[in-house]
MARGUTOR-348879 format. One line per 10 residues: number of its first residue (from 1); their letters; for each residue y, x, z of C-alpha. Coordinates in steps of 0.1 Angstrom, whole numbers, m for minus. Layout:
BEGIN
NUM = A = Y:X:Z ~ ...
! end
This chain:
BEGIN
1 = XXXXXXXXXX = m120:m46:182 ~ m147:m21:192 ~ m128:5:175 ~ m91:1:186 ~ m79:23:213 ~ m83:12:251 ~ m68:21:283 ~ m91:4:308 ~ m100:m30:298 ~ m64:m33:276
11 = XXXXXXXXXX = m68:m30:235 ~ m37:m8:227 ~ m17:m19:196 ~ 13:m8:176 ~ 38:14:193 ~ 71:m1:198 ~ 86:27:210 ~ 92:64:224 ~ 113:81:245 ~ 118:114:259
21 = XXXXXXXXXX = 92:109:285 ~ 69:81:277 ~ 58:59:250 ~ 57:20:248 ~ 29:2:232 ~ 22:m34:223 ~ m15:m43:237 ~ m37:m75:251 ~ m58:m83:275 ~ m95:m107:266
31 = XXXXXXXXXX = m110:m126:287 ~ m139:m157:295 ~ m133:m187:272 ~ m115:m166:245 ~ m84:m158:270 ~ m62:m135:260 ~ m27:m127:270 ~ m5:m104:256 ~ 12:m74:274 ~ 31:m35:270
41 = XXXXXXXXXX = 14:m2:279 ~ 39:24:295 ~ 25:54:291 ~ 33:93:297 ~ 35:115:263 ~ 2:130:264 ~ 19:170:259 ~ 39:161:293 ~ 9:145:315 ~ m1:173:330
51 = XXXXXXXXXX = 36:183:338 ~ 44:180:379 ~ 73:166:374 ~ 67:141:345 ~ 42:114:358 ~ 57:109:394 ~ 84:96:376 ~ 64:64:360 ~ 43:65:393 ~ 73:62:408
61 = XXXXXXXXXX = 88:32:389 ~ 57:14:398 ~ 65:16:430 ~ 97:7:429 ~ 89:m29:407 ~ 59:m38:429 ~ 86:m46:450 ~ 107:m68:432 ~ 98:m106:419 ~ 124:m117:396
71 = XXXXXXXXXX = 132:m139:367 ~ 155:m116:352 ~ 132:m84:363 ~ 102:m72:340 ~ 70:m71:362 ~ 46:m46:366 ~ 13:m62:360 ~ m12:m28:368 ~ m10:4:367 ~ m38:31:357
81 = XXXXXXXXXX = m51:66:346 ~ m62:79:316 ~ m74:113:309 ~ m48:124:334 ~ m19:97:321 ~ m9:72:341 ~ 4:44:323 ~ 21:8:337 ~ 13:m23:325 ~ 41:m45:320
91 = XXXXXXXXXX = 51:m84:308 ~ 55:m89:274 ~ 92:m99:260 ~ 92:m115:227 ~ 128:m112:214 ~ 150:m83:216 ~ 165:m55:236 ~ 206:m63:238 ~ 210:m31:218 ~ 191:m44:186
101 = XXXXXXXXXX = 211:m72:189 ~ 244:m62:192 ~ 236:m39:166 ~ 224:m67:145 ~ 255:m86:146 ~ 280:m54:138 ~ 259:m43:109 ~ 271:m86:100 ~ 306:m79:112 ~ 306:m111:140
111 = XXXXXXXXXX = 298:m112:176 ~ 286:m127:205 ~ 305:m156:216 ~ 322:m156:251 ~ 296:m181:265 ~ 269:m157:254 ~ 286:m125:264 ~ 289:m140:299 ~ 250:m154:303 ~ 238:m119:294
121 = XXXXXXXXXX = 260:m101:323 ~ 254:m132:349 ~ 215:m127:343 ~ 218:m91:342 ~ 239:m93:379 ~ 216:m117:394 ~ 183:m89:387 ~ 206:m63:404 ~ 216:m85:432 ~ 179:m86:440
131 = XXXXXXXXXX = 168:m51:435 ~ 200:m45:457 ~ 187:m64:483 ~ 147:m54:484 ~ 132:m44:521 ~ 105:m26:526 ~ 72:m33:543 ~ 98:m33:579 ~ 124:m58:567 ~ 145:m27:565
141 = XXXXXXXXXX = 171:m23:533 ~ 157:5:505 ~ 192:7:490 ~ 176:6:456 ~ 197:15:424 ~ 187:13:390 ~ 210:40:377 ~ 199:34:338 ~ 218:m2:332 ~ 223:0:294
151 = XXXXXXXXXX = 221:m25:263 ~ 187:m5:251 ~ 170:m14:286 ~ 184:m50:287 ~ 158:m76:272 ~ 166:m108:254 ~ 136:m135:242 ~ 133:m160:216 ~ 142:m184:239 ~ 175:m164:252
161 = XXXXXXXXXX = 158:m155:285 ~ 178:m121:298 ~ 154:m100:321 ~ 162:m60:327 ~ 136:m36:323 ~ 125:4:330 ~ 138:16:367 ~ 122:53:354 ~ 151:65:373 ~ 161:39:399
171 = XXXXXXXXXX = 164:57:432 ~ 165:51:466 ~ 199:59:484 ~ 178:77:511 ~ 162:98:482 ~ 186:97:462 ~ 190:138:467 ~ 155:142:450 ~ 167:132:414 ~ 191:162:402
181 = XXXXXXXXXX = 224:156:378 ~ 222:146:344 ~ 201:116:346 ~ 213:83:328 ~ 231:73:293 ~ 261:92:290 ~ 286:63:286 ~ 268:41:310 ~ 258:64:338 ~ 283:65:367
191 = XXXXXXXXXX = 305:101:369 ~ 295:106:406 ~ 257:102:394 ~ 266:123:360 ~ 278:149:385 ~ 248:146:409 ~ 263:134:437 ~ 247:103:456 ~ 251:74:440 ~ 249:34:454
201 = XXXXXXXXXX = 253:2:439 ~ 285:5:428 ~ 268:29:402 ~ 246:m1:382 ~ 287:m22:389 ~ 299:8:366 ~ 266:4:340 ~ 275:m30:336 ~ 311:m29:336 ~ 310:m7:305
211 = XXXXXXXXXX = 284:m36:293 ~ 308:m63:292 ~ 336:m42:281 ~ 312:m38:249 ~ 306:m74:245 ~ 340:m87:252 ~ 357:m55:222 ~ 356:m85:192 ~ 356:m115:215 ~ 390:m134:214
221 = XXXXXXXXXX = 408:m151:245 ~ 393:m129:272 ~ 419:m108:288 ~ 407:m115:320 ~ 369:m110:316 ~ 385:m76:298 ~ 403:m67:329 ~ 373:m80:354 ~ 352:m56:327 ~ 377:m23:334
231 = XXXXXXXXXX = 379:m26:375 ~ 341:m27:372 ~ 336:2:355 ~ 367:23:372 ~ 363:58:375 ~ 366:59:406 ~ 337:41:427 ~ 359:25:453 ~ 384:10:429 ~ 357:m9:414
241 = XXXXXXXXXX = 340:m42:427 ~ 321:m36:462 ~ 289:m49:447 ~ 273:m67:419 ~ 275:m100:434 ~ 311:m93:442 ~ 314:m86:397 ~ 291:m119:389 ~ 317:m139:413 ~ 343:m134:396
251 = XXXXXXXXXX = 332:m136:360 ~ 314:m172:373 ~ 351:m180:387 ~ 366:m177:353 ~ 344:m191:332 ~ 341:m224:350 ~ 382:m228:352 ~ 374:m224:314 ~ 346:m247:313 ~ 324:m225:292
261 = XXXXXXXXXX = 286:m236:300 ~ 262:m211:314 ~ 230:m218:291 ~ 212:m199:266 ~ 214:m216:238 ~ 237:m195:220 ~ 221:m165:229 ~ 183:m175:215 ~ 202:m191:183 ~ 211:m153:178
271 = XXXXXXXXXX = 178:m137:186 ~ 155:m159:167 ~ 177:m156:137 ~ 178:m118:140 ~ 136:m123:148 ~ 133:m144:117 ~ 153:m124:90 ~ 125:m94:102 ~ 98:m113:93 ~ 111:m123:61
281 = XXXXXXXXXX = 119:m86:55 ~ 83:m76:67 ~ 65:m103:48 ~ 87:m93:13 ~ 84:m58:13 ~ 48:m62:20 ~ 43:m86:m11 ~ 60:m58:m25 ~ 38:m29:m17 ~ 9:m50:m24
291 = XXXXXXXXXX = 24:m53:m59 ~ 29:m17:m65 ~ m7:m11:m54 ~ m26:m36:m72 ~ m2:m50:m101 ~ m9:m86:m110 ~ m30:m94:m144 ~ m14:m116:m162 ~ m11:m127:m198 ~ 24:m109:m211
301 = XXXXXXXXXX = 3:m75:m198 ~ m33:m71:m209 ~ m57:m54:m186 ~ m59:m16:m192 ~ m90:m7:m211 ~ m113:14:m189 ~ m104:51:m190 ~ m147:62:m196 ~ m137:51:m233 ~ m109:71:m237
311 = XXXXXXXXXX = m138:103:m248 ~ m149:79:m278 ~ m118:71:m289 ~ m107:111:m288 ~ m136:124:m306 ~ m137:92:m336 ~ m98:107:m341 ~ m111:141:m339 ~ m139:133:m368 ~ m114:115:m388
321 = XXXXXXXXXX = m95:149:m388 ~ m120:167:m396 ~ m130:146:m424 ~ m96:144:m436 ~ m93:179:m441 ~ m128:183:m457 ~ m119:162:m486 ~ m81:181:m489 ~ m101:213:m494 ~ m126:195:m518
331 = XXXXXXXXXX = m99:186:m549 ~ m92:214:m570 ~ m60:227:m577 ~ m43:245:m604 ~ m39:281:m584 ~ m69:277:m566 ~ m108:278:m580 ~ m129:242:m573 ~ m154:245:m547 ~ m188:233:m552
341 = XXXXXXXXXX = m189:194:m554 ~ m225:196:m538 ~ m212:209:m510 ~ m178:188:m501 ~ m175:167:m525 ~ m188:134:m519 ~ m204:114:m544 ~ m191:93:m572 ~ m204:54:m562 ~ m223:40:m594
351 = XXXXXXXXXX = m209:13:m611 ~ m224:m21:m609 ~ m252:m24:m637 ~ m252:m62:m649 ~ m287:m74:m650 ~ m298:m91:m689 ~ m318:m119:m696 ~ m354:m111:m698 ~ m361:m113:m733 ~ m331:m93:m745
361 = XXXXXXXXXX = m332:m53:m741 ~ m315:m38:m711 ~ m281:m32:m715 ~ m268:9:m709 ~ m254:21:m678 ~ m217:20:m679 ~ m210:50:m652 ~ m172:47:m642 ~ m162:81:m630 ~ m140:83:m593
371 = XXXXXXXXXX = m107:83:m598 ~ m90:120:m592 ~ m73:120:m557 ~ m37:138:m560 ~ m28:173:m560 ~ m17:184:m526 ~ 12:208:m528 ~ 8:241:m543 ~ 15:263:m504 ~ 2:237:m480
381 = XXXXXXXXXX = 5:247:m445 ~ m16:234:m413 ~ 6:214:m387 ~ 3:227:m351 ~ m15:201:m334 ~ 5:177:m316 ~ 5:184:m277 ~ 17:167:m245 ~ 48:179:m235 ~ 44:196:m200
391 = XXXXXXXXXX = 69:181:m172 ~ 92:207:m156 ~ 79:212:m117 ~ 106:197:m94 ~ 125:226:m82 ~ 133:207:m48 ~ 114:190:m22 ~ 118:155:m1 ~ 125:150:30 ~ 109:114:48
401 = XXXXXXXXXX = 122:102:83 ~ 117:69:96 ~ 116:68:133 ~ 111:41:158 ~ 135:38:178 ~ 162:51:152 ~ 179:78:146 ~ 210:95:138 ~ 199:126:117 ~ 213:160:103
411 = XXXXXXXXXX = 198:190:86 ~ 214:222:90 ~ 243:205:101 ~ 247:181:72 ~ 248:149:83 ~ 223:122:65 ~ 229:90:83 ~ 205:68:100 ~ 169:63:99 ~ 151:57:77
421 = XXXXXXXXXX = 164:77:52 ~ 149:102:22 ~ 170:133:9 ~ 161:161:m14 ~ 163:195:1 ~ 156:230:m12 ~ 123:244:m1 ~ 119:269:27 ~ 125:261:65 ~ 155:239:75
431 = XXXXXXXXXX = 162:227:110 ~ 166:188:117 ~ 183:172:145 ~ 176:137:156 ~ 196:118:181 ~ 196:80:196 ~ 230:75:213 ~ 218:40:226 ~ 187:59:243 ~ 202:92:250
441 = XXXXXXXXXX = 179:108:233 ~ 185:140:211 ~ 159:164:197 ~ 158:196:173 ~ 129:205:153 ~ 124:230:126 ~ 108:215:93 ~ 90:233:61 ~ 100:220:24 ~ 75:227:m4
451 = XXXXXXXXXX = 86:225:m39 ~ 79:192:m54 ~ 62:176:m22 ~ 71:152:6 ~ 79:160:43 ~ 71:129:65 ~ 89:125:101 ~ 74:95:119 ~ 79:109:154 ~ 102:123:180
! end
């Protein structure tokens, strides 16, 4: 590993993501006795370190989760510095986000089930009940708010645990004044915090109101968890519940008169089947690139001869011609004079000469003369030599985007779809647009097509 990145004593990995601000990596830890734990670097783009207003912001969410100890709450495990970019170190998840789920199961036209549904938004409450509630250092309430409550920052593992993750933007109600308008996910994000006005709890009540609503759209049999869904996420802030805990009462109320269990079991069923039709994707489409890359001998398909003897075999066909055409020229014709056998012509082979017995006299050579070749015709004319046709030069060029997280993209206004994707586009400059309606994200960048080459997009 002495050659893989580092940050400090962590080995930074694959990136599993990037935003508008920072980048998430996958990275470990070593230790004595062949320890070593796996964790994600948070970490500023390195083209907005140096801005004032960028890295306070991940500084700042440090200091927000140093003070929280939850299940359902990513820690922060360290924070550092590198070459002017702070970065957080944070618990590892191994599942999903809620986003890649519920994506998942629409792309395979089914759902979460109600009991599900309801064990992500309890788990979800109960983190928010406690960041609610932290006190400082005095025993005094911060009023913390998470303000970003969204399927995309929601976390799901293998074994259906629920835990909420990046407070980037969670704000004190005392400082609330210091964060200006247009922070959070349009379509999660509260109006009074859209419009920049100070925001409390009941803002993250709104976030997840419009959480459940999502869950509950395909779910039969819940038109009161659909109702409990719509006063959370009212308009209005004092039309909805008063606080979270106020929200997870009531959807506990229901489901017990129902009788619907509050375990994960459901929940991990989903994620490790959506985990384990990956990994069958991964491993299969790398069998497949190793194919294309190195195909298999085998005995249908005889090795390809080494290409150092394809000179030879050009220059024996090349004599062959030449020899050819030396003997044409060498047989006389009736319009033309014969050329001088001891110059072309080759030699007449002699006939086999039997050999006597010794006492009788030799017997005379019996010389067969060579049999006359044909005439060739009387105009002959010399074909062009044969030539490898010259493939016409693509008159367009290709356009490669595969982005992680995905994307929904356009090119000069034409929609393509989602990421990845490849389209053939006329060369010259063309202007792509990128956007992640899960993340909020959106970005515009101008591209360059050459004739008959690739374009590769692998980045925001």
């Amino acid at each position: 590993m002495s050659g893989a990145r580092r940050l400090g004593r962590y080995v930074i990995g694959e990136r599993l993501g990037s935003g508008g601000l920072g980048e998430v990596y996958l990275a470990h830890v070593e230790g004595a006795r062949g320890f070593r734990k796996r964790l994600v670097v948070k970490q500023v783009r390195r083209e907005l370190a140096r801005r004032p207003d960028v890295a306070p912001l991940l500084l700042a969410e440090a200091e927000v989760v140093q003070r929280l100890a939850h299940g359902n709450i990513v820690q922060v495990l360290d924070v550092g510095v590198d070459d002017d970019a702070p970065y957080l170190v944070m618990e590892h998840v191994d599942g999903v986000s809620l986003a890649e789920l519920a994506r998942d199961l629409e792309q395979r036209d089914t759902h979460l089930g109600i009991a599900a549904a309801l064990f992500v938004v309890e788990s979800v409450a109960a983190a928010l009940a406690h960041a609610h509630a932290a006190r400082d250092g005095d025993d005094a309430p911060l009023g913390l708010v998470h303000r970003d409550v969204t399927p995309a920052n929601i976390l799901v593992s293998r074994d259906g645990v629920v835990k909420l993750t990046d407070f980037g933007i969670a704000a004190l109600t005392t400082a609330a004044r210091d964060v200006g308008p247009g922070f959070g996910t349009p379509g999660y994000a509260a109006p009074e915090q859209l419009a920049g006005r100070p925001v409390d709890a009941r803002a993250d009540v709104y976030a997840l109101g419009v959480v459940l609503g999502e869950l509950l759209a395909d779910t039969p049999d819940t038109d009161e968890p659909r109702t409990i869904a719509a006063r959370a996420a009212s308009p209005a802030p004092h039309d909805r519940f008063p606080d979270i805990s106020s929200l997870a009462a009531a959807l506990e109320q229901w489901r017990a008169s129902r009788r619907i269990s509050h375990e994960p079991a459901e929940l991990a069923a989903c994620v490790r089947d959506l985990l384990h039709r990956r990994d069958h994707l991964a491993r299969n489409l790398g069998a497949a690139l190793d194919q294309r890359v190195r195909p298999p001998q085998t005995a249908a398909l005889p090795a390809p001869r080494p290409r150092r003897r394809a000179p030879a075999l050009a220059a024996a066909a090349a004599l062959l011609g030449v020899l050819a055409g030396v003997v044409w020229l060498a047989v006389p014709t009736a319009d033309a004079p014969a050329l001088a056998p001891t110059i072309f012509a080759p030699e007449p082979e002699p006939a086999v000469v039997p050999v006597a017995p010794e006492p009788a006299p030799p017997a005379p050579l019996a010389v067969t003369p060579p049999k006359p070749l044909p005439a060739p015709p009387t105009s002959p004319t010399v074909a062009p030599p044969r030539t490898r046709p010259t493939p016409a030069r693509a008159a367009h060029g290709r356009l490669l985007v595969n982005l992680v997280p995905w994307a929904e993209a356009s090119v000069d206004g034409r929609t393509l779809g989602r990421t990845p994707l490849t389209v053939e586009l006329a060369p010259g400059k063309h202007t792509l647009e990128l956007q992640n309606p899960d993340l909020g994200q959106r970005r515009t960048r101008a591209i360059t097509i050459t004739r008959g080459a690739d374009t590769h997009v692998t980045d925001w």
